[in-house]
TIFI-322362 format. One record per residue (C-alpha): residue number from 1; residue in one letter; x, y, z. Coordinates in steps of 0.05 Angstrom, whole numbers, plus 5000, padded with zeros to 4 digits. Layout:
<recs>
@n: NUM&res: A&east: X&north: Y&up: Z
...
</recs>
This chain:
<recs>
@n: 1&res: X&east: 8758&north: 0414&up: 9690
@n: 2&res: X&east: 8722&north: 0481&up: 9680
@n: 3&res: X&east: 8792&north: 0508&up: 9644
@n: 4&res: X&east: 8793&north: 0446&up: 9601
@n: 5&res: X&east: 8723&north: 0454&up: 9574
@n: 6&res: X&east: 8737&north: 0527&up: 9563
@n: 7&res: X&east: 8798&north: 0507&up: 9529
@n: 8&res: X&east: 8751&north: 0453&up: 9487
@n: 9&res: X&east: 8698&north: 0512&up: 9474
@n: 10&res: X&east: 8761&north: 0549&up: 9444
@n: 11&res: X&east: 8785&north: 0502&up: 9397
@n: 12&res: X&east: 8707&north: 0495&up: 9370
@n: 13&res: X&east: 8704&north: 0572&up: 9360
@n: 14&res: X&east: 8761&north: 0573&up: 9320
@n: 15&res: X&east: 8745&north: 0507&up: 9278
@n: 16&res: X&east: 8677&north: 0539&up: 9262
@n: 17&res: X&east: 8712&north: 0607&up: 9236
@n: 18&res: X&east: 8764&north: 0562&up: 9194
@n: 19&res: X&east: 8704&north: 0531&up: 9160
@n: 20&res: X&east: 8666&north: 0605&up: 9150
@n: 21&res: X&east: 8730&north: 0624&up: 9111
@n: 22&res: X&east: 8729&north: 0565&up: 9067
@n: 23&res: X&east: 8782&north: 0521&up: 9108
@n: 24&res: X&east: 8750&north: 0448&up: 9119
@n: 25&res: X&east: 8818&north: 0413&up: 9131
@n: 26&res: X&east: 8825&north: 0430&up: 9207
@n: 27&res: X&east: 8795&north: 0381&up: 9260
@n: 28&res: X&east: 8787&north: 0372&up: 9335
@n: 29&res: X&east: 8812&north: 0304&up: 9363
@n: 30&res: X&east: 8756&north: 0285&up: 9419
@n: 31&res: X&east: 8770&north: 0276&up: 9488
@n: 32&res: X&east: 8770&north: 0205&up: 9521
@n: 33&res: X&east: 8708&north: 0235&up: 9566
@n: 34&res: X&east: 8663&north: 0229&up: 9519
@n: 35&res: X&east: 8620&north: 0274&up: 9545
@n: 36&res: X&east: 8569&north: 0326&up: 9507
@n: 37&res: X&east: 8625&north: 0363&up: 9489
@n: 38&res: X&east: 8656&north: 0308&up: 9454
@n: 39&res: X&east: 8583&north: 0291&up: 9420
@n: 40&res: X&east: 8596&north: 0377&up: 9400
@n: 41&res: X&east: 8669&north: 0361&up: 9371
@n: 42&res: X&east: 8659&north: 0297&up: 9330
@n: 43&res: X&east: 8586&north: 0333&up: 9304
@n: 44&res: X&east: 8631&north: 0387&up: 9277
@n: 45&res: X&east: 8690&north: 0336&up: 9251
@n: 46&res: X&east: 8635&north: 0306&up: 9203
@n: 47&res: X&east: 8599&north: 0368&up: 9184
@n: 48&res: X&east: 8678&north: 0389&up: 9165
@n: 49&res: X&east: 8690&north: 0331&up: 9125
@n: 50&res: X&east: 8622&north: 0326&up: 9083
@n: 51&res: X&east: 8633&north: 0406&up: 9074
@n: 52&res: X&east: 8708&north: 0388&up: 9043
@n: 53&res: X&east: 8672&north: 0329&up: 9000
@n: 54&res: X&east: 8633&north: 0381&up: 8975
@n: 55&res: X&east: 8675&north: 0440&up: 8965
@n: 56&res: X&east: 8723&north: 0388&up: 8924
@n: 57&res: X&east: 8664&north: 0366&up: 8882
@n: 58&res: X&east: 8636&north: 0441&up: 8862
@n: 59&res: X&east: 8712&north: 0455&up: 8842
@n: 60&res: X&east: 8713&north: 0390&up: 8805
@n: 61&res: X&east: 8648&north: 0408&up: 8765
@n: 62&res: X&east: 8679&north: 0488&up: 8762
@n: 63&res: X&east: 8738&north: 0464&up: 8728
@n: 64&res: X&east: 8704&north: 0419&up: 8675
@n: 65&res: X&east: 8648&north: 0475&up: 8668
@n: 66&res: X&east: 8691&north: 0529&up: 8644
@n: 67&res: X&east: 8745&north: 0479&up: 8613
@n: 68&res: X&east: 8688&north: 0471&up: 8557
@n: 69&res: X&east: 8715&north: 0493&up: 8489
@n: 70&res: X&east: 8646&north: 0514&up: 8474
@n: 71&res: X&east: 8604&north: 0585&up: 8515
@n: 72&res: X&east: 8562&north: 0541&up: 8566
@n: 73&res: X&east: 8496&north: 0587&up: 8594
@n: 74&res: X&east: 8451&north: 0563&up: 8650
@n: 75&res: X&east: 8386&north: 0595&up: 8647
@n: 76&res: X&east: 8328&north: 0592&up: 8689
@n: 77&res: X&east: 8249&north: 0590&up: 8668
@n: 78&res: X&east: 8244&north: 0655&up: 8654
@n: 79&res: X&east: 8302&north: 0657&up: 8605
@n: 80&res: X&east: 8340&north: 0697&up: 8647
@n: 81&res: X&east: 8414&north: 0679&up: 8648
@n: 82&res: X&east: 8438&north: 0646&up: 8720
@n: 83&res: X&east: 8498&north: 0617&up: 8702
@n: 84&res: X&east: 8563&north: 0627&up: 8648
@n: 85&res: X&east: 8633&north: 0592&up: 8642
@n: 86&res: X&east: 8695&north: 0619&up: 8621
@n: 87&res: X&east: 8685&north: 0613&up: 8547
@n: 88&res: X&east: 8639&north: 0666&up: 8545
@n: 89&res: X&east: 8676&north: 0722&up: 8572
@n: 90&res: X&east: 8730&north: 0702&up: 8532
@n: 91&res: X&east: 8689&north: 0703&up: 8459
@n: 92&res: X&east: 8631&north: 0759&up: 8485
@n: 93&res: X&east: 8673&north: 0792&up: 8529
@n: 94&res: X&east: 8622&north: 0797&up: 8587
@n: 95&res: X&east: 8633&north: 0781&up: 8652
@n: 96&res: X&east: 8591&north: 0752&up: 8710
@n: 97&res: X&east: 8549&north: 0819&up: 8715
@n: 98&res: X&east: 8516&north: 0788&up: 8654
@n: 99&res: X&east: 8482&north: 0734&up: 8711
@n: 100&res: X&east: 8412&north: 0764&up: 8716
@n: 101&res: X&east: 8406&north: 0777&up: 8646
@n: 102&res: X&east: 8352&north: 0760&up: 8592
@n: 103&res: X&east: 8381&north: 0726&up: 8540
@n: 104&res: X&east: 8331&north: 0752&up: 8492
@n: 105&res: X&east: 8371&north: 0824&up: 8499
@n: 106&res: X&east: 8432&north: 0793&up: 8469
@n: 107&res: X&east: 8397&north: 0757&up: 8412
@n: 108&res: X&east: 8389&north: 0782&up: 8346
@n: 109&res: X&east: 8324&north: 0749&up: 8341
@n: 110&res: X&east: 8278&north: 0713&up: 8380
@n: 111&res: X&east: 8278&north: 0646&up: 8351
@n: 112&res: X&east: 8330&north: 0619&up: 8394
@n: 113&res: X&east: 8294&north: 0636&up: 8460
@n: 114&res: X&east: 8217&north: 0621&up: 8435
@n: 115&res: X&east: 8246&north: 0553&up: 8413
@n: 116&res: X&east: 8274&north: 0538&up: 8485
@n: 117&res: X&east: 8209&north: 0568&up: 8514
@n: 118&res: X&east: 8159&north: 0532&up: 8456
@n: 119&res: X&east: 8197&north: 0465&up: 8476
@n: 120&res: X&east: 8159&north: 0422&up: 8528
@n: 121&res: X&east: 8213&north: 0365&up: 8515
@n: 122&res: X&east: 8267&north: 0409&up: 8544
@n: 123&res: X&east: 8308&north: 0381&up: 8486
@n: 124&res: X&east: 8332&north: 0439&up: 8438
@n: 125&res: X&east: 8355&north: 0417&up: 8366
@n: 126&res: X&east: 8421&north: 0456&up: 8343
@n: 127&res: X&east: 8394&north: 0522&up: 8319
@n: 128&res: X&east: 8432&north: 0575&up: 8286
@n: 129&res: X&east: 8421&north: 0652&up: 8311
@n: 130&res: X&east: 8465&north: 0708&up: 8322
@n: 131&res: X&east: 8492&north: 0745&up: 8385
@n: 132&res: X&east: 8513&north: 0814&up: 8406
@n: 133&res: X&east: 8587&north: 0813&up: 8441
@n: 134&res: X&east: 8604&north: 0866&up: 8492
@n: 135&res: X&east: 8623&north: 0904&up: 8437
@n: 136&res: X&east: 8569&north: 0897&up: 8387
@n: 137&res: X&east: 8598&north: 0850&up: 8344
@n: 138&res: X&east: 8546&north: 0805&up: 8309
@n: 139&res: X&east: 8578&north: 0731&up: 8328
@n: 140&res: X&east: 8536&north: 0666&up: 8288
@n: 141&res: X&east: 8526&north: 0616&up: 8338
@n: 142&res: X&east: 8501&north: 0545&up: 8330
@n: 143&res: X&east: 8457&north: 0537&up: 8395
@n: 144&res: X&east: 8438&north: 0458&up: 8433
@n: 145&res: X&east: 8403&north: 0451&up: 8494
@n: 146&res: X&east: 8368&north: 0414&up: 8550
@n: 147&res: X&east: 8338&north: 0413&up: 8617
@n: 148&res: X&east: 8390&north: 0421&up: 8668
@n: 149&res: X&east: 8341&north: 0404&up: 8728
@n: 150&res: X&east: 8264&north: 0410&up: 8744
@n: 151&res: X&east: 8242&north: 0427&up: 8819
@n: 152&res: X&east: 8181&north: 0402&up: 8861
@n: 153&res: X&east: 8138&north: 0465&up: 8847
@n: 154&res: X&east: 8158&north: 0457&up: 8771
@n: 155&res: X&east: 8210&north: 0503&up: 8763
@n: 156&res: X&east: 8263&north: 0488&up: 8701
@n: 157&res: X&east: 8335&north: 0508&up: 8692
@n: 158&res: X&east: 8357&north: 0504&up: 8622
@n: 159&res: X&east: 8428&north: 0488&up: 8602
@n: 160&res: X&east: 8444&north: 0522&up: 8541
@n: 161&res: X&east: 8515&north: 0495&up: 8496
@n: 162&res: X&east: 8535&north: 0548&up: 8442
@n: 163&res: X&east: 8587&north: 0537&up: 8396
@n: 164&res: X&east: 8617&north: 0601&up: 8360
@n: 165&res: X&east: 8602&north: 0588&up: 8286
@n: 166&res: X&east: 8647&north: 0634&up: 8251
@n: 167&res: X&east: 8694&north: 0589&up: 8232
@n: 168&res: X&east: 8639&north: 0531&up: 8206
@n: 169&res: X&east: 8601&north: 0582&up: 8164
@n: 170&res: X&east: 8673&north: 0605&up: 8132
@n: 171&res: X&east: 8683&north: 0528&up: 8118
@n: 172&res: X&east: 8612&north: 0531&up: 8091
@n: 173&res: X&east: 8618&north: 0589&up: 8044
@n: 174&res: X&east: 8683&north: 0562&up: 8022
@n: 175&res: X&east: 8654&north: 0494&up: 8003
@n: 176&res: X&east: 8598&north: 0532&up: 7969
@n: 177&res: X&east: 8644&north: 0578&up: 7926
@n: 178&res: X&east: 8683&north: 0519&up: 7910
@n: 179&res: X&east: 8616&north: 0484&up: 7887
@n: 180&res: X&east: 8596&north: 0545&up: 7836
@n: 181&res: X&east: 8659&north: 0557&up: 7814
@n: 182&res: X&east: 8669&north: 0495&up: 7793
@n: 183&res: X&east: 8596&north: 0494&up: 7764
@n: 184&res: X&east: 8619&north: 0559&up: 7733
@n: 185&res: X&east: 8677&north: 0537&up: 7699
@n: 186&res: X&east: 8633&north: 0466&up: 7672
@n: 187&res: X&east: 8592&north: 0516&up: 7637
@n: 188&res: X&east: 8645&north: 0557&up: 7611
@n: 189&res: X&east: 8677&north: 0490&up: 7574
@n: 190&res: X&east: 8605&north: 0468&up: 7559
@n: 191&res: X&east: 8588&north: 0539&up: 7520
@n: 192&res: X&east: 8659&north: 0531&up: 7484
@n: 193&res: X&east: 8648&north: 0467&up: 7466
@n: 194&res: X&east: 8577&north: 0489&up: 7441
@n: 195&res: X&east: 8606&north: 0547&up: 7402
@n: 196&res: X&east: 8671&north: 0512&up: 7373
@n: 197&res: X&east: 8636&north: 0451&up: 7348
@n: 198&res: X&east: 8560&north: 0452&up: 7335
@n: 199&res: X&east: 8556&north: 0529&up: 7324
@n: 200&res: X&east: 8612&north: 0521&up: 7272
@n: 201&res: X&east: 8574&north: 0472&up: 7234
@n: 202&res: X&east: 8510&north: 0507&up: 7246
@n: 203&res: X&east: 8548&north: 0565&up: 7211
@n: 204&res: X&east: 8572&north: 0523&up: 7153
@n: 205&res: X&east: 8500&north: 0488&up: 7136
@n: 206&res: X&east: 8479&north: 0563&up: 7134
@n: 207&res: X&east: 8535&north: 0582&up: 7081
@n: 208&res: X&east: 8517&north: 0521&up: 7042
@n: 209&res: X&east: 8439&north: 0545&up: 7036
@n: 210&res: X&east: 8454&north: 0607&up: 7019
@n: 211&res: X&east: 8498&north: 0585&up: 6962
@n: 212&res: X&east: 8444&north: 0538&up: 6943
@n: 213&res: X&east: 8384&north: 0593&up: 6940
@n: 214&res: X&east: 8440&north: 0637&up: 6898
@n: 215&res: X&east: 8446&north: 0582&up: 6846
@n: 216&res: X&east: 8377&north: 0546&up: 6843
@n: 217&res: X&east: 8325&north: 0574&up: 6802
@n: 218&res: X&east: 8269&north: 0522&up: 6814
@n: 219&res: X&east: 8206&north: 0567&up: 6854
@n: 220&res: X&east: 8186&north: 0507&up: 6897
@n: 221&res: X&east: 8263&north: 0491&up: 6918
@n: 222&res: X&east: 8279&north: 0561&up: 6920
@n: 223&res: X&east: 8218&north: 0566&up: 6975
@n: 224&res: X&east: 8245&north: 0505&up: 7012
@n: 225&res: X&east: 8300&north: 0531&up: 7012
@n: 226&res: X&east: 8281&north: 0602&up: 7043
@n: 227&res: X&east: 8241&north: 0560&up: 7102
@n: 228&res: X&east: 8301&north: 0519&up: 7117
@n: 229&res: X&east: 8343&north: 0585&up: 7123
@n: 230&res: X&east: 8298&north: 0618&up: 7170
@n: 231&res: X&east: 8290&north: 0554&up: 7210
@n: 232&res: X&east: 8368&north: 0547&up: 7210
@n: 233&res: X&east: 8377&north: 0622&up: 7238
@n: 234&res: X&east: 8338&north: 0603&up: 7283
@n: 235&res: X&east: 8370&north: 0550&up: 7312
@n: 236&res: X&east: 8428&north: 0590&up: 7303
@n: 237&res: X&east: 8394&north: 0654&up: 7347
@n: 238&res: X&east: 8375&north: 0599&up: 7400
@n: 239&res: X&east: 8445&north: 0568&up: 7410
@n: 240&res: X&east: 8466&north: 0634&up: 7423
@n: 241&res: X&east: 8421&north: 0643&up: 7476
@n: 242&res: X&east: 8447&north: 0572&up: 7503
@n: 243&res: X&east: 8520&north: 0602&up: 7502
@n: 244&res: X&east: 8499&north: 0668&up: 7541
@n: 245&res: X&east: 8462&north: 0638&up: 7585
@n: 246&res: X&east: 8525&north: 0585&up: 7599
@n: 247&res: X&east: 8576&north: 0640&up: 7595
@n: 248&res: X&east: 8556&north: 0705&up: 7580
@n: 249&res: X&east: 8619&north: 0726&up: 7537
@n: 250&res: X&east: 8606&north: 0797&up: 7550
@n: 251&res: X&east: 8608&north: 0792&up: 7625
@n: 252&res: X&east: 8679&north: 0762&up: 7624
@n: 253&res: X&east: 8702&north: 0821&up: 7578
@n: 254&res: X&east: 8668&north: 0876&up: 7599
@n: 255&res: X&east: 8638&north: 0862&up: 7674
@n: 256&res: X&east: 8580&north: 0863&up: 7709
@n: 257&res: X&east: 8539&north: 0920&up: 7685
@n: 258&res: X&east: 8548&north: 0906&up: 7607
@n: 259&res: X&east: 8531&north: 0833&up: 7621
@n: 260&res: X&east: 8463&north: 0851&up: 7660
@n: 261&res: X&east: 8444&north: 0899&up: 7598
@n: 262&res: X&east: 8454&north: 0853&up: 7544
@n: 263&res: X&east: 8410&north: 0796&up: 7583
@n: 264&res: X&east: 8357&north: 0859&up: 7586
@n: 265&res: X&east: 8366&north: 0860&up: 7517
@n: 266&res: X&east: 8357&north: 0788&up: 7506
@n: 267&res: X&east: 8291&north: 0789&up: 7549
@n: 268&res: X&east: 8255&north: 0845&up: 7501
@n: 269&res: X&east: 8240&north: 0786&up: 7457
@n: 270&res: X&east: 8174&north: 0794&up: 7518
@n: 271&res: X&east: 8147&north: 0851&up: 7494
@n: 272&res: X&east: 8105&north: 0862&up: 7551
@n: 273&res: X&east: 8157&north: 0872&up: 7594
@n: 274&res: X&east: 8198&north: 0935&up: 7607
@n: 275&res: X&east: 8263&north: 0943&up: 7650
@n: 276&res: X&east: 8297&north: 0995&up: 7682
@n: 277&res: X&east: 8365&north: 0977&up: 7701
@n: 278&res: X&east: 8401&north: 1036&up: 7749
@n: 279&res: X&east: 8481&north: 1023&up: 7775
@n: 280&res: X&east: 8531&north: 1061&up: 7803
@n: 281&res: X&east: 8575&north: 1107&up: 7752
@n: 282&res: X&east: 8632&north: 1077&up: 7725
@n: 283&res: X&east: 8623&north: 1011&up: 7776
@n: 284&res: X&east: 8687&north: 0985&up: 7783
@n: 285&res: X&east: 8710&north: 0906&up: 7756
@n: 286&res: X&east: 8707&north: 0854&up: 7812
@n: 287&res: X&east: 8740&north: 0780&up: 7810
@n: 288&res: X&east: 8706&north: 0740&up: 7767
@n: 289&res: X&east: 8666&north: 0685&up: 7811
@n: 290&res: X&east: 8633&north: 0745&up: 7842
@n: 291&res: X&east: 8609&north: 0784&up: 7787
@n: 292&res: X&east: 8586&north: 0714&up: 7770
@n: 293&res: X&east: 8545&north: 0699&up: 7827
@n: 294&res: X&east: 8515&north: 0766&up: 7822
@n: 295&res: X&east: 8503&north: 0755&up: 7749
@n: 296&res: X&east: 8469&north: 0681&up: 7764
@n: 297&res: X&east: 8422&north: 0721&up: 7821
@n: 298&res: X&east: 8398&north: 0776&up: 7773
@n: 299&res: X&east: 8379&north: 0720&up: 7723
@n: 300&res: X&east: 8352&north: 0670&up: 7775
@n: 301&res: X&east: 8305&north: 0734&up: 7798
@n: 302&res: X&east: 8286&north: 0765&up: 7730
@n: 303&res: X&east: 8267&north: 0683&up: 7712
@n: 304&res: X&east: 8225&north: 0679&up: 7773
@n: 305&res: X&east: 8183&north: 0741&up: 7755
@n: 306&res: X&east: 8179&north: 0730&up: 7678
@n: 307&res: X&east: 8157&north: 0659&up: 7695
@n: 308&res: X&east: 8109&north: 0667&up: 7767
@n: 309&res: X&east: 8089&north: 0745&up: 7764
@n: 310&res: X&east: 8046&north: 0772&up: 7715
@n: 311&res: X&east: 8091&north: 0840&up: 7718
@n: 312&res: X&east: 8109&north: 0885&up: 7668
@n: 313&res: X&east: 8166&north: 0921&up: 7706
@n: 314&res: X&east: 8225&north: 0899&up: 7721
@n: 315&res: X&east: 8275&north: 0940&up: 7765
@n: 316&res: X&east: 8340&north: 0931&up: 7786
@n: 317&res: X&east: 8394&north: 0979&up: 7826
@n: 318&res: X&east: 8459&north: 0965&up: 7831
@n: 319&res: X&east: 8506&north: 1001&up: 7868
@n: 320&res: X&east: 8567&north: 1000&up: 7905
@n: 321&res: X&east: 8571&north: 1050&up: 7970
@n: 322&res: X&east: 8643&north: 1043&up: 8004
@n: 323&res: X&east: 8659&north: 0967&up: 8011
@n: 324&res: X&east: 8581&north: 0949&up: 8007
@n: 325&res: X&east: 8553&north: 0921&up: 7947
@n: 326&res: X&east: 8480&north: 0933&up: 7935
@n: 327&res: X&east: 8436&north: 0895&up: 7894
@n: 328&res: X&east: 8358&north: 0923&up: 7890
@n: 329&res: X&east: 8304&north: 0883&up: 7861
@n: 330&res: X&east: 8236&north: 0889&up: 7844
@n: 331&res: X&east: 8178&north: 0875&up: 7798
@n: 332&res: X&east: 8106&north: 0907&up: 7793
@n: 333&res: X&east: 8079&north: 0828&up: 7792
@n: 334&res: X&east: 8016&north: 0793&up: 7841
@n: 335&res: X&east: 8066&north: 0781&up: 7897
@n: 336&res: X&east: 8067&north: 0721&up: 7947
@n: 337&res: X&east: 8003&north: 0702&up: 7967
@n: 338&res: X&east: 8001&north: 0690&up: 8045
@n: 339&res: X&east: 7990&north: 0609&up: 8041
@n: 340&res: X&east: 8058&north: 0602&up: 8008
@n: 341&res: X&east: 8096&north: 0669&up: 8021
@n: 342&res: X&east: 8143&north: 0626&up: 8075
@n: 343&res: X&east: 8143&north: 0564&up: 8036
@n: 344&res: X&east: 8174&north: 0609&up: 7981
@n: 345&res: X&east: 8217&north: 0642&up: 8021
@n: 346&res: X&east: 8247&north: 0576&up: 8042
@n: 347&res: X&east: 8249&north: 0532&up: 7988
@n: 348&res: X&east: 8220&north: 0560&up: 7928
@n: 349&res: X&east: 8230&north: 0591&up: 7864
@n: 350&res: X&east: 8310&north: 0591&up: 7866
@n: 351&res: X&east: 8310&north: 0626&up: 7930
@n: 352&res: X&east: 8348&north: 0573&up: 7960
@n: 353&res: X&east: 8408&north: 0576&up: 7905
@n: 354&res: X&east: 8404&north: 0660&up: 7912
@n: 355&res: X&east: 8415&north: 0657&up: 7981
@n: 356&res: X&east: 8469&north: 0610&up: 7977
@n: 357&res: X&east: 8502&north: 0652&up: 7932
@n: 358&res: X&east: 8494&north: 0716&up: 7977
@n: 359&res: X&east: 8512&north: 0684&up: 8030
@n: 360&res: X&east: 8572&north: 0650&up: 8014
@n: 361&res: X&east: 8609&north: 0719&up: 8015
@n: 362&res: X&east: 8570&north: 0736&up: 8073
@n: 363&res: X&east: 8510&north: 0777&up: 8045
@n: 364&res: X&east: 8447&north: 0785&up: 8061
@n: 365&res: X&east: 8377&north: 0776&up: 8028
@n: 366&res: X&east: 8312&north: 0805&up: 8056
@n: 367&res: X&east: 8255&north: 0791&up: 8016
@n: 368&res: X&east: 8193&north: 0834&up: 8020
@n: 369&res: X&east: 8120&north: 0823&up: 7994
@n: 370&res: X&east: 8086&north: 0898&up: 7974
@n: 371&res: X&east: 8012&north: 0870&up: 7959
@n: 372&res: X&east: 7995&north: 0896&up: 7909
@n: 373&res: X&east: 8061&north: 0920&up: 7877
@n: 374&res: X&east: 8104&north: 0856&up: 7869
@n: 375&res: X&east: 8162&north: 0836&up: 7905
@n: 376&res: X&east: 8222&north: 0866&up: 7929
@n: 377&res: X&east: 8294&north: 0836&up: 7940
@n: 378&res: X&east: 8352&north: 0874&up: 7980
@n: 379&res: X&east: 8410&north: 0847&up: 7981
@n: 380&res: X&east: 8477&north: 0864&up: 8017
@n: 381&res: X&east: 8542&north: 0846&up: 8011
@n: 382&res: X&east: 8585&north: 0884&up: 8063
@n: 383&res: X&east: 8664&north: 0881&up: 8066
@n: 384&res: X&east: 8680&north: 0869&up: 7997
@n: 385&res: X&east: 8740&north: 0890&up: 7977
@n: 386&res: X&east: 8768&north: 0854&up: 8037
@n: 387&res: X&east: 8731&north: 0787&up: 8026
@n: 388&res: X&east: 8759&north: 0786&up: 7946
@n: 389&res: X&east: 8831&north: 0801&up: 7973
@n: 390&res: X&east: 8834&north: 0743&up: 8016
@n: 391&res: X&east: 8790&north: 0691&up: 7980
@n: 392&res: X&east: 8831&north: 0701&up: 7907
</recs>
């Protein structure tokens, strides 16, 4: 009897070691004493089986968790990360010593993590931010969240969902590029149109008057005559303006720089206002959508401080360093005031269609407000040569 029980005791020993190391298929069939020991055996049987439930669960959940096409990050109330799947080695290249982390040290700004924290829903809307890989690659991200679970003494883990958003903002930028260029090419027919037909006829009335005054030798027509001349070249002067403004002939034939001097030229008719227009020597052509754009931001800029200002100087660098295009911009005007400097920065003033434009070839515009001397736009546009290769 004693050998039997020791042989029981055993068998126990070695079920409890096969469950340490992860094994919860093995079982001890009880005795038909049903004794204690048996009570021991079928204890351990059950404890076996709910441990195997378990295990097969957690691998369930494992699989599905990093089978997510999208970087899945479980973090607790602190920020701090707890949790990662697979897809986030795989686009950031960390691995699980990034468990422990604050996710603030991978952001490249805070907005993403004071949102989560600022939330007391626990429901994060999809916000866009940027993260630092393992390599210090700058990856967009398009960020959703919500409480993952909420203890009894109030403590939150946060389940984070971030979708790599590379490929959407290169959809984006594409759609947008599309959008101009075919706004572009509307005004290029429209200015044709405008020069073909009424600026022909404009042209012709203006022949017409001028034979008239040559022939006419009545004072009071002859004066009539002068007043409807000078009216007519003005009209004339004005459609011309329409046209550059629509197509800036120049800018097609000669590029970027000869285009932004003769729209200086046609903004001394303010003669309060003086420019000083810097560039890089002998700036090289670029395709024509993008001197474009960059044409349609220096106009929507010089508007906006001719129009909301109160400046008399106007400044503007452009220059080209390696495959970086840099675009400078200031005026000596009032500035933003603080009520509506964010509101402006937003929505206002053409920002929104200058950013747009920057930003569909993956630029940058930062925007600052030197009280008292004016405003002051820097803009960057990195990779250049390489975007216009594989865009046209």
């Amino acid at each position: 009897m004693v050998n039997n029980d020791e042989e029981r005791y055993k068998q126990i020993n070695e079920l409890i070691i096969s469950y340490s190391l992860g094994d919860f298929s093995q079982k001890i069939n009880p005795s038909l004493q049903r004794d204690p020991i048996d009570s021991i055996i079928s204890g351990i049987n059950m404890l076996g089986e709910e441990l195997n439930a378990s295990t097969i669960s957690k691998l369930y959940f494992n699989n599905i968790f990093d089978s997510v096409s999208d970087m899945i990050m479980v973090l607790n109330h602190q920020g701090t990360i707890t949790n990662i799947n697979l897809k986030v080695t795989e686009i950031l290249g960390y691995d699980d010593t990034l468990i422990g982390t604050p996710l603030i040290d991978l952001l490249q700004d805070h907005t993403l993590i004071q949102e989560i924290k600022n939330d007391e829903r626990y429901l994060l809307q999809r916000i866009e931010s940027v993260i630092i890989s393992k390599n210090g690659a700058e990856i967009p991200i398009l960020s959703q969240g919500s409480v993952l679970k909420k203890n009894d003494i109030g403590d939150t883990e946060f389940l984070l969902l971030i979708n790599d958003n590379r490929k959407n903002i290169e959809m984006r930028n594409a759609l947008i590029k599309t959008i101009v260029e075919t706004q572009e090419k509307e005004r290029e027919r429209f200015a044709r149109d405008l020069h073909d037909s009424l600026g022909q006829k404009l042209s012709a009335i203006k022949f017409y008057i001028a034979t008239l005054d040559e022939i006419n030798k009545n004072t009071k027509v002859t004066s009539l005559i002068v007043k409807s001349n000078d009216m007519l070249m003005g009209a004339i002067q004005e459609l011309r303006n329409i046209i550059f403004n629509l197509m800036p002939q120049t800018l097609q034939a000669h590029g970027l720089v000869a285009a932004v001097e003769e729209y200086i030229y046609h903004n001394l008719a303010y003669p309060h206002l003086k420019f000083e227009l810097h560039h890089t020597e002998n700036l090289p052509r670029f395709k024509e959508p993008f001197e474009i754009a960059i044409f349609r931001v220096i106009q929507e800029l010089t508007h906006n401080s001719i129009k909301h200002s109160e400046g008399d100087i106007i400044k503007i660098n452009i220059e080209l360093q390696a495959d970086t295009l840099l675009l400078d911009y200031s005026d000596n005007g009032k500035g933003m005031t603080q009520s509506n400097e964010n509101v402006i920065k937003k929505t206002g003033m053409g920002i929104k269609n200058i950013k747009s434009r920057i930003n569909s070839y993956f630029g940058e515009v930062k925007i600052q407000n030197i009280k008292p001397q004016g405003l002051h736009y820097h803009i960057t546009i990195p990779n250049i040569w390489t975007q216009l290769k594989e865009n046209y």
